[in-house]
Backbone as numpy.savetxt, mean C-alpha at the origin, in Angstrom:
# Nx Ny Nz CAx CAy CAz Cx Cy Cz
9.26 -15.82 0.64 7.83 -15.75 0.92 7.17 -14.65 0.10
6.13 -15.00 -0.22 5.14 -14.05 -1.34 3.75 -13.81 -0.71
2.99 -12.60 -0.52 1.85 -12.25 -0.65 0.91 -12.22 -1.77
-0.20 -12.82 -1.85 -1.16 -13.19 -2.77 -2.33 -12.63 -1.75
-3.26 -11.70 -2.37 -4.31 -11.27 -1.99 -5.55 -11.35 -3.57
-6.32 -12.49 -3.12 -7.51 -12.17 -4.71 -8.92 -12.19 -4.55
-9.24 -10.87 -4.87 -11.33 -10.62 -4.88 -11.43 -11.31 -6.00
-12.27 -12.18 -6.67 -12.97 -12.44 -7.43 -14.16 -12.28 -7.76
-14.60 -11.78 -8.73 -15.95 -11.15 -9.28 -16.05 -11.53 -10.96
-15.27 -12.68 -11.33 -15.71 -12.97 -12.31 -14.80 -12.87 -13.50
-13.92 -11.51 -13.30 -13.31 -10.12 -14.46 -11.93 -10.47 -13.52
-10.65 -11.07 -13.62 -10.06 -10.18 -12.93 -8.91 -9.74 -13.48
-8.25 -8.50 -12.68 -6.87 -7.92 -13.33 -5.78 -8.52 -11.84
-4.96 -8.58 -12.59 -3.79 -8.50 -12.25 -2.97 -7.30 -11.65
-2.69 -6.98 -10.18 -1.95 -6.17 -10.18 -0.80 -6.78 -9.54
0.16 -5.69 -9.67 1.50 -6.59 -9.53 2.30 -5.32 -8.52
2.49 -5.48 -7.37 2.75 -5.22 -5.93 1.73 -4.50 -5.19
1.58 -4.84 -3.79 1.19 -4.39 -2.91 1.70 -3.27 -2.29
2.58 -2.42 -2.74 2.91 -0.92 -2.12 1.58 0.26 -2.38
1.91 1.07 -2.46 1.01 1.98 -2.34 0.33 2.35 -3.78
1.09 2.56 -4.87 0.28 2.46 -6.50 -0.62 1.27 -6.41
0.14 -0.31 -6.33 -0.78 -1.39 -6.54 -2.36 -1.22 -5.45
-1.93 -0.88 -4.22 -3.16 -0.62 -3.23 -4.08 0.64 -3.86
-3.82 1.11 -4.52 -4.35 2.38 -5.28 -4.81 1.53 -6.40
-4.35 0.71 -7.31 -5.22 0.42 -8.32 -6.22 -0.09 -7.83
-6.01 -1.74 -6.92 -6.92 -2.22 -6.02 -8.05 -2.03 -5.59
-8.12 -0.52 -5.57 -9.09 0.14 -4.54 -9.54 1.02 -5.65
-9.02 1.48 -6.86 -9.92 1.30 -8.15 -11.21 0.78 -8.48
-9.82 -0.99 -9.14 -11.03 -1.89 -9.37 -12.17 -1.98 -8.27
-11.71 -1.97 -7.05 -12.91 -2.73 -6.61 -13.71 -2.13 -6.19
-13.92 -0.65 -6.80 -15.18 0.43 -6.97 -15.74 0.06 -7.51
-15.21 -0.32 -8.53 -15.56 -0.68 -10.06 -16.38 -1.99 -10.17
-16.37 -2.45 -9.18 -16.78 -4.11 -8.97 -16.41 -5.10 -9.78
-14.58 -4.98 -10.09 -14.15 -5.70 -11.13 -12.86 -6.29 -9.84
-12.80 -7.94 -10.16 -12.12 -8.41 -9.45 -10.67 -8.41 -9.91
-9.80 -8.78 -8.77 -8.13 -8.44 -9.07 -7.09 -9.31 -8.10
-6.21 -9.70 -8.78 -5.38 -10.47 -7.81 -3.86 -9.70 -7.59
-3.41 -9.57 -6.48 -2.63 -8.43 -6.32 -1.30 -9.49 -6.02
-0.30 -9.32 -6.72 1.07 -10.22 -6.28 2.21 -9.45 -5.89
2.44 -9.57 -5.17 3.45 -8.96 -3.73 4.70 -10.28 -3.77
6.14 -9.62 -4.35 7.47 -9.96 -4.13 7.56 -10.52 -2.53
7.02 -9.80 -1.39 7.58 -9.70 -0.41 6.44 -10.39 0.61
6.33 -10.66 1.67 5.87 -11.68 2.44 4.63 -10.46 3.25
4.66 -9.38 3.22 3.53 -8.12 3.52 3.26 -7.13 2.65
2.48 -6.58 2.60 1.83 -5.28 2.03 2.77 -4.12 2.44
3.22 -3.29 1.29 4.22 -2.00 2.18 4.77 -1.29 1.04
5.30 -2.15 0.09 6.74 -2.23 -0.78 7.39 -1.02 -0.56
8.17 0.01 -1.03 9.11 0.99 -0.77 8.74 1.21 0.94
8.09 1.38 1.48 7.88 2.09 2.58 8.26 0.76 3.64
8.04 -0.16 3.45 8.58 -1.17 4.77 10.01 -1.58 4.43
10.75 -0.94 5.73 12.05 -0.96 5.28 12.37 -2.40 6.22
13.28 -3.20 5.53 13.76 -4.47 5.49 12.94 -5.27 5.38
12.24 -4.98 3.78 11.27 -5.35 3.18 11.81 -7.06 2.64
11.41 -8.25 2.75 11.97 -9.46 2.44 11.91 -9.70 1.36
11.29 -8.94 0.26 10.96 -8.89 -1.05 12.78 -8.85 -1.78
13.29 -7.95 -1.46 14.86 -7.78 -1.84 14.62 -6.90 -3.19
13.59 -6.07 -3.16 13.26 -5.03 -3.69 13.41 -3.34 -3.10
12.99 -3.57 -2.02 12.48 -2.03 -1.01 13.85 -1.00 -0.81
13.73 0.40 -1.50 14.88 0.83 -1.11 14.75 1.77 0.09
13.76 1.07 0.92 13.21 1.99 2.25 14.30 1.79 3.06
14.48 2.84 4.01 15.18 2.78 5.23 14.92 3.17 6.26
15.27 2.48 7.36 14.75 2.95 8.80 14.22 4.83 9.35
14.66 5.12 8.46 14.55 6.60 8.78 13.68 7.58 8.11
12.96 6.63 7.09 12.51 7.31 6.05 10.92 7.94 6.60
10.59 9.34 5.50 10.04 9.98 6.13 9.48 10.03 4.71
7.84 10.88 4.92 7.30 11.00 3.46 7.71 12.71 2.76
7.76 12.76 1.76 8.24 14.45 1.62 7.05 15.28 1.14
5.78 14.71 1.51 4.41 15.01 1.04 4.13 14.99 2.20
3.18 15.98 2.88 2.38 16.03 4.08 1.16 14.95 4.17
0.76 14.91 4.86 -0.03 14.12 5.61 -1.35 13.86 4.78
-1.77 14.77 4.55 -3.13 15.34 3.97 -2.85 15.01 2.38
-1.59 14.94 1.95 -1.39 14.97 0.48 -1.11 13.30 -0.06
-0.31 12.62 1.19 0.21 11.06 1.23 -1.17 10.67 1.49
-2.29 10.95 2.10 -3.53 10.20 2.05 -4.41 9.72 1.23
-5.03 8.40 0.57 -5.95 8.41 -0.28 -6.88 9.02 -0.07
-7.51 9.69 -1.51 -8.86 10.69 -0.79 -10.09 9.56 -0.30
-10.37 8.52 -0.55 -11.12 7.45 0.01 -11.06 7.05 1.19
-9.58 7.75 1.65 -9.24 7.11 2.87 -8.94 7.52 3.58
-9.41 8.73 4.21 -7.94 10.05 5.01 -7.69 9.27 5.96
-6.49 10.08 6.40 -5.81 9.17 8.15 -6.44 10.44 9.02
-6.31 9.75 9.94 -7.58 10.00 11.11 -6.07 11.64 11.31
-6.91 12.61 12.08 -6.33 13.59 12.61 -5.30 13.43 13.70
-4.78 14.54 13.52 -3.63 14.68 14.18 -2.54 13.50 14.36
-1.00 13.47 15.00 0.07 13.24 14.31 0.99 13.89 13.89
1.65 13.41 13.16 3.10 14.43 12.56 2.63 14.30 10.96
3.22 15.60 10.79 2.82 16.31 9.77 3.00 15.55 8.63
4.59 14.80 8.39 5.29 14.37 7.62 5.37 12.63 8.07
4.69 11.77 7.38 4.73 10.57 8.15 6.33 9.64 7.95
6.15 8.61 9.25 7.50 8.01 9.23 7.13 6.51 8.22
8.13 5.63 7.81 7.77 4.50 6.86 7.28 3.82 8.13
6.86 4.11 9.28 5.90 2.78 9.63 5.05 3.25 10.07
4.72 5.25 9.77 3.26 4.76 10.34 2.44 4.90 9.30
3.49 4.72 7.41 2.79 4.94 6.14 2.41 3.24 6.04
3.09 2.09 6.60 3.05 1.12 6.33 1.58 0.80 7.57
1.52 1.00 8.26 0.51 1.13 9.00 -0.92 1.38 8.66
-0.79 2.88 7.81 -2.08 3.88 7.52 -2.21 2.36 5.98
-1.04 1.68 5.34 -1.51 1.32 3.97 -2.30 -0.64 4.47
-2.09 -0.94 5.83 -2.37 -2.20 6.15 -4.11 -1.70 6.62
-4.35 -0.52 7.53 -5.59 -0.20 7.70 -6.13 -0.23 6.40
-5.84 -0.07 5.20 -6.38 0.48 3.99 -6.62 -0.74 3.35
-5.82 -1.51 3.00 -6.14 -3.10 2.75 -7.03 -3.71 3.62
């Protein structure tokens, strides 16, 4: 199973996964008001961070934690709401990146 997410505006780019860079270009273009079709290996939005990711890519694991604080793992477009743990876990980064989509 594959995720396909596409704005169209006419222009579009290609990005190629839905983890957290591709959701970062995404949210680029579509400042930019330039459309983009985002293709995702895996059947959700997450990549490294959703561990037993169906993609058969993700080298996430149940335990995984971010080694960037809270404030630093956040897009600046996008902060995560206050308070929490300092250091987020892979599901509540997969979480903060599904609010963001």
């Amino acid at each position: 199973p594959s995720l396909l997410i596409i704005i169209d505006t006419g222009i579009r780019v290609a990005v190629i996964g839905a983890g957290t860079a591709g959701l970062a270009a995404a949210q680029a273009l579509a400042a930019r008001g330039l459309g983009f079709v985002i293709y995702e290996a895996g059947s959700q939005l997450g990549g490294n961070w959703r561990w037993n990711n169906d993609s058969g890519f993700s080298s996430g694991y149940r335990s995984l934690r971010a080694n960037t604080s809270r404030q630093h793992a956040a897009f600046r477009c996008f902060p995560l709401p206050r308070g929490g743990a300092l250091f987020l876990s892979n599901v509540a980064m997969v979480e903060y990146l599904k609010s963001l989509a």
